[in-house]
C-alpha positions in Angstrom: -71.1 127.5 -130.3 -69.4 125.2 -132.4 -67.7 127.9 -134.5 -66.5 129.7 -130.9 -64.8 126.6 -130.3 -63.2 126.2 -133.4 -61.8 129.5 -133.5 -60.5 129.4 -130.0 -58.8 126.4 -131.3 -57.6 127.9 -134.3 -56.4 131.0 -132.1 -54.6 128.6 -129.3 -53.1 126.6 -132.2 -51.3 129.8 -133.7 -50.2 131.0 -130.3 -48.9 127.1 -129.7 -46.9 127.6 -133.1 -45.4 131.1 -132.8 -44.3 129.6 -129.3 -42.4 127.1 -130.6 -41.0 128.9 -133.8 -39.5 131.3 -130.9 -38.1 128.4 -128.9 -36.7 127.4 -132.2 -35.1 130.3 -132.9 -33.9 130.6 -129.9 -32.4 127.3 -129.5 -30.5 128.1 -133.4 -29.4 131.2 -132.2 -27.6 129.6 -128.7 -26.7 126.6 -129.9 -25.0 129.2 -133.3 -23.5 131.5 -130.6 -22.4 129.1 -128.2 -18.5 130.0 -127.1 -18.7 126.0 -126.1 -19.7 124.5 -129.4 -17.2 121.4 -129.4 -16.6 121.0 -132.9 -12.6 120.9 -133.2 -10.6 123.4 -135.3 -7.7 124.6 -134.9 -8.7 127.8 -133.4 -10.0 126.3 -130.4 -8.0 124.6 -127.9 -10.0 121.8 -126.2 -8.4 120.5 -122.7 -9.7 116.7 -121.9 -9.6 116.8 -118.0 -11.0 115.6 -114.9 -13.3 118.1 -113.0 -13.5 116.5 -109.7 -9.2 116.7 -109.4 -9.1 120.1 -106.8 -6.8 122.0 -106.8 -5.6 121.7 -110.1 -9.3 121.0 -111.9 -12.2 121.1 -110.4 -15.7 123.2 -110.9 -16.5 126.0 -108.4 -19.5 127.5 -108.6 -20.5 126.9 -112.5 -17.0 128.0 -113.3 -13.8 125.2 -114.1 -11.1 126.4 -112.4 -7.3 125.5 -110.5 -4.0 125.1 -111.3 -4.2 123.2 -114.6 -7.1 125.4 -116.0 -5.2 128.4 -115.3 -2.3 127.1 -117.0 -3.9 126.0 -119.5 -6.7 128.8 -120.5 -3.6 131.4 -120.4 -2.0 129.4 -122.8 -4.8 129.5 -125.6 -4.8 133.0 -124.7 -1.2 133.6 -125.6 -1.8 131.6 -128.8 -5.3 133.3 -129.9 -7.5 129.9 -129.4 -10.6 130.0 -128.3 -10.2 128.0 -124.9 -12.7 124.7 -123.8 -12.3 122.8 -120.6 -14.2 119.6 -121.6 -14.6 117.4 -118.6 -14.3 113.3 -119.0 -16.8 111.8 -117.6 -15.4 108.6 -118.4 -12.0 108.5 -116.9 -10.7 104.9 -118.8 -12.0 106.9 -122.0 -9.9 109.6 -122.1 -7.0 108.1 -124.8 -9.7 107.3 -126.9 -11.3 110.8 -127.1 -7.9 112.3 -127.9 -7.5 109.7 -130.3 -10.5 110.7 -132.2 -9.8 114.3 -132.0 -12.5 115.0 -129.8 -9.8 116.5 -127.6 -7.0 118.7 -128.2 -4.5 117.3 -125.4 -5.1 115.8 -121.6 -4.3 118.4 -119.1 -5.6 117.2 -115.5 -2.9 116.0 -113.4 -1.9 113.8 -115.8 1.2 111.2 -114.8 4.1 110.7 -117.8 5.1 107.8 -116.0 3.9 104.8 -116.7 2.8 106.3 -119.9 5.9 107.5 -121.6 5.3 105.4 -124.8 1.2 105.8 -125.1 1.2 109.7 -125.3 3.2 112.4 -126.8 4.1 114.5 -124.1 5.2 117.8 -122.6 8.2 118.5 -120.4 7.7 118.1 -116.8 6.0 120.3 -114.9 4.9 119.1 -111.9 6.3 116.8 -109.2 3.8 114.2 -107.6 3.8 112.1 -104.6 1.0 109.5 -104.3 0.3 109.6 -100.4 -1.9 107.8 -98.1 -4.9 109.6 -96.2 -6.7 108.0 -93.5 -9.2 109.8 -90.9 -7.6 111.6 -88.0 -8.7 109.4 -85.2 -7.2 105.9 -86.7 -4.7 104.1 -85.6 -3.2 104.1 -88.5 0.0 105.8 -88.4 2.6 104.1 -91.5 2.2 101.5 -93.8 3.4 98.8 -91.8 -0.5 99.7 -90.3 -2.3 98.8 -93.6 -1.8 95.2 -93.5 -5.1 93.3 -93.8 -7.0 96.6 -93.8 -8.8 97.9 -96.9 -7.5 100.5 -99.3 -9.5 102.3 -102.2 -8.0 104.0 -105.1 -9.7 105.8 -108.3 -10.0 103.8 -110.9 -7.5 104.4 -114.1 -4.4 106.3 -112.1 -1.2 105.3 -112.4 0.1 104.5 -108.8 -1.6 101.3 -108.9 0.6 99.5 -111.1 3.8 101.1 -109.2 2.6 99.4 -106.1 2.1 95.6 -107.5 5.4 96.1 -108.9 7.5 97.5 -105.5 7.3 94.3 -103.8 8.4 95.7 -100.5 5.2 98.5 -100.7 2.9 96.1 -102.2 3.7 93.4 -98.9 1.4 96.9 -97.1 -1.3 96.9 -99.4 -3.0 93.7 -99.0 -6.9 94.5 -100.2 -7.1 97.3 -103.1 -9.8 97.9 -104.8 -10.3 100.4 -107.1 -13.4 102.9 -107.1 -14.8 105.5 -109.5 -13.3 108.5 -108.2 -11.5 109.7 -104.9 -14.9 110.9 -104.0 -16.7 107.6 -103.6 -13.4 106.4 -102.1 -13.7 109.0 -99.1 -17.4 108.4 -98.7 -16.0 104.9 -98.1 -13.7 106.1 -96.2 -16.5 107.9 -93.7 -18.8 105.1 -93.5 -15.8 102.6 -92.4 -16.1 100.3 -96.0 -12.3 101.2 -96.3 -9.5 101.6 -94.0 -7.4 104.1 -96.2 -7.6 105.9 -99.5 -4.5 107.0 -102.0 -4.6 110.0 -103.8 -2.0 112.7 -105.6 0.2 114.8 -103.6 -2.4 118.1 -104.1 -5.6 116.3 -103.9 -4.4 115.3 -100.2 -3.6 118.4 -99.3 -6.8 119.7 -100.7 -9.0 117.3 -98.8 -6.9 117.9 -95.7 -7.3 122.0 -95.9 -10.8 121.8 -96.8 -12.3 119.0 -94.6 -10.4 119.5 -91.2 -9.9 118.1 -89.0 -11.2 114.8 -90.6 -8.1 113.4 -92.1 -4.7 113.1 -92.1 -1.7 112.6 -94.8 0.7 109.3 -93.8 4.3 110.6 -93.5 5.9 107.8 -95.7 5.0 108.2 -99.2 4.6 106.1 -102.3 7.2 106.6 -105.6 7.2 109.9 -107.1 6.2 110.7 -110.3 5.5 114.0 -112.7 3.0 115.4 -114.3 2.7 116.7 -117.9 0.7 117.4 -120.9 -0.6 114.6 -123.0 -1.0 115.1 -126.3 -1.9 112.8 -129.2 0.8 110.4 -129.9 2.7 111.6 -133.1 1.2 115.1 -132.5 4.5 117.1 -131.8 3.2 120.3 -133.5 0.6 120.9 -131.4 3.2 119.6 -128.4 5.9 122.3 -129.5 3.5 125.2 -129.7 2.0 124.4 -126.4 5.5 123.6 -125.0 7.3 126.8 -126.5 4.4 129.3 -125.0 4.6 127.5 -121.2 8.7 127.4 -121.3 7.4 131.3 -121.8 5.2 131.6 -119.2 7.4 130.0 -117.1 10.3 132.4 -118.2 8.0 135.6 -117.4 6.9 134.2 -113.9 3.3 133.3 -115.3 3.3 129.7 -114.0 5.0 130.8 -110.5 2.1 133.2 -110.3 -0.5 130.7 -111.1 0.9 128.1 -108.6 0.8 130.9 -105.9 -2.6 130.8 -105.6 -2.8 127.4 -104.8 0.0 127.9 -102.5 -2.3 126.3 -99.1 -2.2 122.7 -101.1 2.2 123.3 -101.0 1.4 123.3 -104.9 4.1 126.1 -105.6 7.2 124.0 -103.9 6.4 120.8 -106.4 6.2 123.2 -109.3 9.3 121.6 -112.3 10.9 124.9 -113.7 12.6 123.8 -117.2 
């Protein structure tokens, strides 16, 4: 009896083993072939960017797509470089994972202004207007309405700053507070902790298309701005590459294209050509 047992043991031991050792190998041989391994070089051309910023990054369906993806994956096509979308999950991080090479440049609606000195960047191509969105039954109809009511912005964007510093807007905007992401801001929004949220000219759009008839956009608008690619300060060889194959692309009709299928968010009418 005792021998029965300690063969079964023996048996169910091996079978534990050759188990694992297959797990193992299998593990070696994903982790080997992995298309997403994120160890820099310069064949591969890792993006830094927000996925929850539709319609210009966003995931859909297991799969990072919109405008800046597209821009940027036909890019590293162009130049041979194996292509990575790596999403921040820390927004305030981002500078220091380019900084530390972890990423190649930030491409995710990405504001030059503001920012001019901290990055090195591309041209232009995007015009953005920060806006105001508010749900479709308030009363709130300008931003003469927003005094004393509360406002929620994602945390790290650029507009803030523009505001506190445009004395006649900021008189409007009372009670900011900033949020994690735009998300949080219009579940605030839904439950009545906020009055108003302000997000980028697409986003807006985006949420207005997708979520009708919830919100609407306020007609007056904050200061424009533009997007662009941020690269490593001091990194203009990576810059000019990037920047010579998009002045092709948009030169072939490439980025016109692109912007077309995003034309429901008015996308292709803020489009910079150089």
């Amino acid at each position: 009896m005792n021998k029965k047992i300690i063969l079964v043991s023996i048996l169910t031991l091996t079978i534990f083993l050759m188990i694992g050792a297959v797990s193992a190998t299998s593990m070696f041989d994903f982790f080997k072939n992995n298309p997403t391994d994120l160890t820099n070089t310069d064949e591969k051309f890792i993006i830094g960017f927000n996925d929850e910023f539709p319609p210009f990054g966003y995931n859909d369906g297991g799969n990072y797509t919109g405008f800046d993806i597209e821009l940027a994956k036909e890019a590293s096509k162009r130049n041979n470089w194996t292509f990575i979308p790596l999403p921040i999950i820390d927004w305030n991080t981002k500078e220091l994972e380019l900084n530390c090479d972890e990423i190649d440049c930030i491409w995710s609606e990405f504001t030059i202004n503001g920012r001019e000195n901290d990055f090195t960047w591309s041209k232009p191509y995007f015009n953005n207007t920060p806006v105001v969105i508010v749900k479709s039954n308030s009363s709130i109809n300008s931003f003469n309405d927003l005094k004393d009511k509360s406002v929620e912005i994602e945390l790290g964007t650029s507009v803030l700053k523009k505001i506190k510093e445009n004395e006649s807007i900021n008189d409007n905007f009372n009670k900011i507070t900033e949020v994690a992401s735009y998300n949080e801001a219009l579940v605030d929004l839904n439950s009545g902790l906020c009055d108003a949220v302000i997000v980028d000219y697409g986003i807006a759009n985006y949420i207005v298309v997708e979520k009708q008839p919830n919100y609407k956009i306020l007609n007056e608008t904050l200061p424009n701005e533009q997007y662009g690619v941020g690269f490593k300060k001091g990194n203009t060889e990576l810059r000019d590459q990037v920047q010579k194959t998009l002045d092709e692309m948009f030169k072939d009709g490439t980025v016109d294209k692109i912007a077309q299928n995003y034309s429901k968010y008015k996308l292709p009418e803020r489009v910079i050509h150089p």
